[in-house]
N, C-alpha and C positions, 0 to 999 in steps of 0.2 A: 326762544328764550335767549336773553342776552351771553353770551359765554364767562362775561365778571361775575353773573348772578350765579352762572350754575357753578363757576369754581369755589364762589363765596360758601356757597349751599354743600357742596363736597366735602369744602375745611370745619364747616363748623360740625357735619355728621363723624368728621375722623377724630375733631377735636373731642367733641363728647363721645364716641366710641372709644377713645383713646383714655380717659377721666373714668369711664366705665371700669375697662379694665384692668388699669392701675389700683380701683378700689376695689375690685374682686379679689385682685392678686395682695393688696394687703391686707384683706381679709382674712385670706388662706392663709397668708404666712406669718398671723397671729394667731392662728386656730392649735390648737393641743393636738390635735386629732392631727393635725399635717405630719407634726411632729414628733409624734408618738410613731404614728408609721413611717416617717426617716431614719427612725432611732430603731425599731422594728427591724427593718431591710438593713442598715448597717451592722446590726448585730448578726444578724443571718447570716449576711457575705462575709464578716470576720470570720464564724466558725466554718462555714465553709474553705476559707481560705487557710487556717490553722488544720484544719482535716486533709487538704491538698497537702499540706509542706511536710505534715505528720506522715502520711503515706510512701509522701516522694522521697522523705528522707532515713525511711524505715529500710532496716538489715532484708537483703533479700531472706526469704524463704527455700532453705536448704534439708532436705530428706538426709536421715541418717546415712554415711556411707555404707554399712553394711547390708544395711536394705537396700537391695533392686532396683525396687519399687516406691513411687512416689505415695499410692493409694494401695490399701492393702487389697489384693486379690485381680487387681486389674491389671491389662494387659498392656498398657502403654507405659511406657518411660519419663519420669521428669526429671 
């Protein structure tokens, strides 16, 4: 086979694989559903991220002075 035919033959499979899917991809990113679950996952990782800064930025956890003991009856110290 001549080597012009088979690179014609290569461009036109990339060209229409490439047409393909550019219209898959704007398919999906018309679809509800894409977007529903983006909107889905970025609310999730908000509250996760609100729960992380809540935590990080919470007053430690301190045991009364007068008590010993961190847990009633137990033998370790906190």
């Amino acid at each position: 086979m001549h080597p012009v035919t088979t690179m014609k033959h290569w461009s036109h499979h990339l060209h229409d694989g490439m047409l393909a899917m550019w219209h898959e991809i704007d398919q999906h990113l018309h679809s509800r559903h894409f977007w529903a679950g983006v909107g889905l996952t970025l609310l999730i990782v908000g509250i996760v991220a609100l729960l992380f800064f809540a935590v990080r930025n919470a007053p430690p956890i301190e045991t009364p002075s007068n008590y010993p003991y961190g847990i009633p009856y137990s033998p370790y110290r906190f």
